[in-house]
C-alpha positions, 0 to 999 in steps of 0.5 A: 083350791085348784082341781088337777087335771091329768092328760089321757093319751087315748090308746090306740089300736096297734096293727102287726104287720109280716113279711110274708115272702114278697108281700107285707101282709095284716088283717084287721077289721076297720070300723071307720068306713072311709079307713078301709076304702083308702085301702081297698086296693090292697085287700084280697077279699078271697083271703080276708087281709090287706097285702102290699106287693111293694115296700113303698105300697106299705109305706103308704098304708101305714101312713094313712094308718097312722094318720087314722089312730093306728099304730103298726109293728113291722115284722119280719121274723114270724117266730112266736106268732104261728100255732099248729093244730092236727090237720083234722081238728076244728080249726074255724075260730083260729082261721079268723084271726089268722093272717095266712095258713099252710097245711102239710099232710099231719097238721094245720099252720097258722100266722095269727095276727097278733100274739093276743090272737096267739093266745086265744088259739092256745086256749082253743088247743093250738099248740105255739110252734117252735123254731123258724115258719115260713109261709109262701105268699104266691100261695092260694089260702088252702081254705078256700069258700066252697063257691071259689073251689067250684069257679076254680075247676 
Protein backbone atom coordinates (compact mmCIF):
# COMPACT_ATOMS: atom_id res chain seq x y z
CA UNK A 1 0.00 0.00 0.00
CA UNK A 2 0.96 3.18 -1.10
CA UNK A 3 1.92 5.88 1.78
CA UNK A 4 -0.34 9.45 0.67
CA UNK A 5 1.40 12.33 0.59
CA UNK A 6 -0.03 15.62 1.44
CA UNK A 7 1.24 18.98 -0.44
CA UNK A 8 2.30 21.77 2.43
CA UNK A 9 2.22 25.13 1.18
CA UNK A 10 4.78 27.09 3.26
CA UNK A 11 3.37 30.16 5.11
CA UNK A 12 4.61 33.17 4.39
CA UNK A 13 4.98 36.33 6.11
CA UNK A 14 2.60 38.91 5.32
CA UNK A 15 3.57 42.62 5.24
CA UNK A 16 0.82 45.71 5.73
CA UNK A 17 1.49 48.37 4.09
CA UNK A 18 -0.50 52.19 4.66
CA UNK A 19 -0.87 54.98 2.94
CA UNK A 20 0.10 57.47 5.18
CA UNK A 21 -0.45 61.00 3.40
CA UNK A 22 1.78 61.02 0.31
CA UNK A 23 3.93 58.01 1.34
CA UNK A 24 3.31 54.27 1.51
CA UNK A 25 4.94 53.33 4.67
CA UNK A 26 5.88 49.26 6.71
CA UNK A 27 7.87 48.08 8.97
CA UNK A 28 9.55 44.90 9.15
CA UNK A 29 12.63 43.48 10.36
CA UNK A 30 14.10 41.24 7.44
CA UNK A 31 16.18 38.17 8.26
CA UNK A 32 17.42 37.48 4.72
CA UNK A 33 20.42 40.25 4.51
CA UNK A 34 20.15 40.71 0.72
CA UNK A 35 16.08 41.40 1.10
CA UNK A 36 16.76 44.40 3.18
CA UNK A 37 19.57 45.78 0.90
CA UNK A 38 17.38 45.71 -2.28
CA UNK A 39 15.39 48.11 -0.16
CA UNK A 40 17.54 50.13 1.45
CA UNK A 41 17.13 53.20 -0.41
CA UNK A 42 13.59 53.58 0.91
CA UNK A 43 14.38 52.75 4.82
CA UNK A 44 14.70 55.84 6.97
CA UNK A 45 16.78 54.51 9.83
CA UNK A 46 15.65 57.89 11.89
CA UNK A 47 12.36 56.42 11.66
CA UNK A 48 12.75 52.63 11.79
CA UNK A 49 10.45 51.80 8.51
CA UNK A 50 10.64 51.56 4.60
CA UNK A 51 8.68 54.74 2.82
CA UNK A 52 7.96 55.18 -0.85
CA UNK A 53 7.32 58.36 -2.11
CA UNK A 54 5.65 57.06 -5.32
CA UNK A 55 3.17 54.33 -6.11
CA UNK A 56 5.68 53.03 -8.68
CA UNK A 57 8.63 53.03 -5.95
CA UNK A 58 5.87 50.62 -4.14
CA UNK A 59 5.37 48.61 -6.95
CA UNK A 60 8.84 47.83 -7.02
CA UNK A 61 9.15 46.66 -3.50
CA UNK A 62 6.54 44.54 -3.30
CA UNK A 63 7.43 42.82 -6.02
CA UNK A 64 10.78 42.08 -4.94
CA UNK A 65 8.86 41.21 -1.62
CA UNK A 66 7.07 38.88 -3.30
CA UNK A 67 9.69 37.42 -5.14
CA UNK A 68 11.60 36.95 -1.71
CA UNK A 69 8.35 34.81 0.30
CA UNK A 70 6.46 37.85 1.33
CA UNK A 71 3.01 38.51 0.68
CA UNK A 72 1.62 42.48 1.34
CA UNK A 73 -1.75 44.16 2.08
CA UNK A 74 -2.35 47.45 0.89
CA UNK A 75 -4.14 49.88 3.09
CA UNK A 76 -5.50 52.96 2.77
CA UNK A 77 -8.17 53.18 5.66
CA UNK A 78 -5.80 53.14 8.83
CA UNK A 79 -9.10 52.42 10.89
CA UNK A 80 -8.46 49.53 13.20
CA UNK A 81 -4.70 49.64 13.34
CA UNK A 82 -4.18 52.69 15.40
CA UNK A 83 -4.13 52.56 19.44
CA UNK A 84 -4.04 55.51 21.76
CA UNK A 85 -2.00 55.31 25.26
CA UNK A 86 -1.99 58.66 28.08
CA UNK A 87 0.72 61.08 26.82
CA UNK A 88 2.58 60.31 29.75
CA UNK A 89 2.45 56.69 30.16
CA UNK A 90 5.14 53.99 29.18
CA UNK A 91 4.89 53.64 25.85
CA UNK A 92 8.57 51.67 24.56
CA UNK A 93 7.22 48.13 23.70
CA UNK A 94 4.30 49.86 21.67
CA UNK A 95 6.59 52.13 19.55
CA UNK A 96 8.48 49.17 18.39
CA UNK A 97 5.76 47.74 16.50
CA UNK A 98 4.44 50.90 15.23
CA UNK A 99 4.86 52.29 12.11
CA UNK A 100 4.58 56.30 12.62
CA UNK A 101 3.12 58.13 15.82
CA UNK A 102 1.76 61.67 16.54
CA UNK A 103 1.21 63.18 20.08
CA UNK A 104 -1.33 65.55 20.87
CA UNK A 105 -1.31 67.48 24.31
CA UNK A 106 -3.39 64.30 26.47
CA UNK A 107 -2.26 61.28 24.62
CA UNK A 108 0.31 59.13 22.47
CA UNK A 109 -1.02 57.69 18.98
CA UNK A 110 0.25 54.85 17.27
CA UNK A 111 -0.02 53.09 13.60
CA UNK A 112 1.11 49.57 14.73
CA UNK A 113 2.05 47.63 11.94
CA UNK A 114 -0.53 44.89 12.07
CA UNK A 115 -3.26 44.20 13.88
CA UNK A 116 -1.30 41.35 15.85
CA UNK A 117 0.84 44.12 17.01
CA UNK A 118 -2.60 45.83 17.71
CA UNK A 119 -3.34 43.18 19.86
CA UNK A 120 -0.22 42.91 21.81
CA UNK A 121 -0.42 46.98 22.45
CA UNK A 122 -3.88 46.21 24.06
CA UNK A 123 -2.72 43.87 26.27
CA UNK A 124 -0.02 46.24 27.26
CA UNK A 125 -3.03 48.86 28.21
CA UNK A 126 -3.27 50.87 24.76
CA UNK A 127 -6.76 51.40 24.28
CA UNK A 128 -8.27 50.71 19.95
CA UNK A 129 -9.08 54.20 18.57
CA UNK A 130 -12.33 54.47 17.25
CA UNK A 131 -13.38 56.32 14.28
CA UNK A 132 -11.25 57.93 11.22
CA UNK A 133 -6.85 58.52 12.08
CA UNK A 134 -4.78 60.45 9.85
CA UNK A 135 -1.01 60.70 10.37
CA UNK A 136 1.08 63.36 8.47
CA UNK A 137 4.01 61.68 6.62
CA UNK A 138 6.14 65.01 6.16
CA UNK A 139 6.29 64.83 9.79
CA UNK A 140 9.38 64.03 12.03
CA UNK A 141 8.59 60.89 14.34
CA UNK A 142 8.16 62.99 17.77
CA UNK A 143 10.15 60.13 19.18
CA UNK A 144 13.28 61.23 18.20
CA UNK A 145 17.40 59.49 19.79
CA UNK A 146 18.33 61.64 22.38
CA UNK A 147 21.61 62.31 19.82
CA UNK A 148 19.32 63.20 16.69
CA UNK A 149 17.50 65.89 19.06
CA UNK A 150 20.95 67.53 19.89
CA UNK A 151 22.21 67.69 15.90
CA UNK A 152 18.93 69.17 15.41
CA UNK A 153 19.28 72.46 17.25
Amino acid sequence: MKASTIDVKERRKRIIVFKVGKLWLFKQFFENKETFEALLGHYNQDNYRFEFKTTGERNNALKHLERNGFDYELVEDLQGYAVKLPRFAKYAQILKNSVTTKETATERIFLMKDLAAVEEAVTMGAEKMEGEVTFLSGSRNFFQPLDRLHRLR
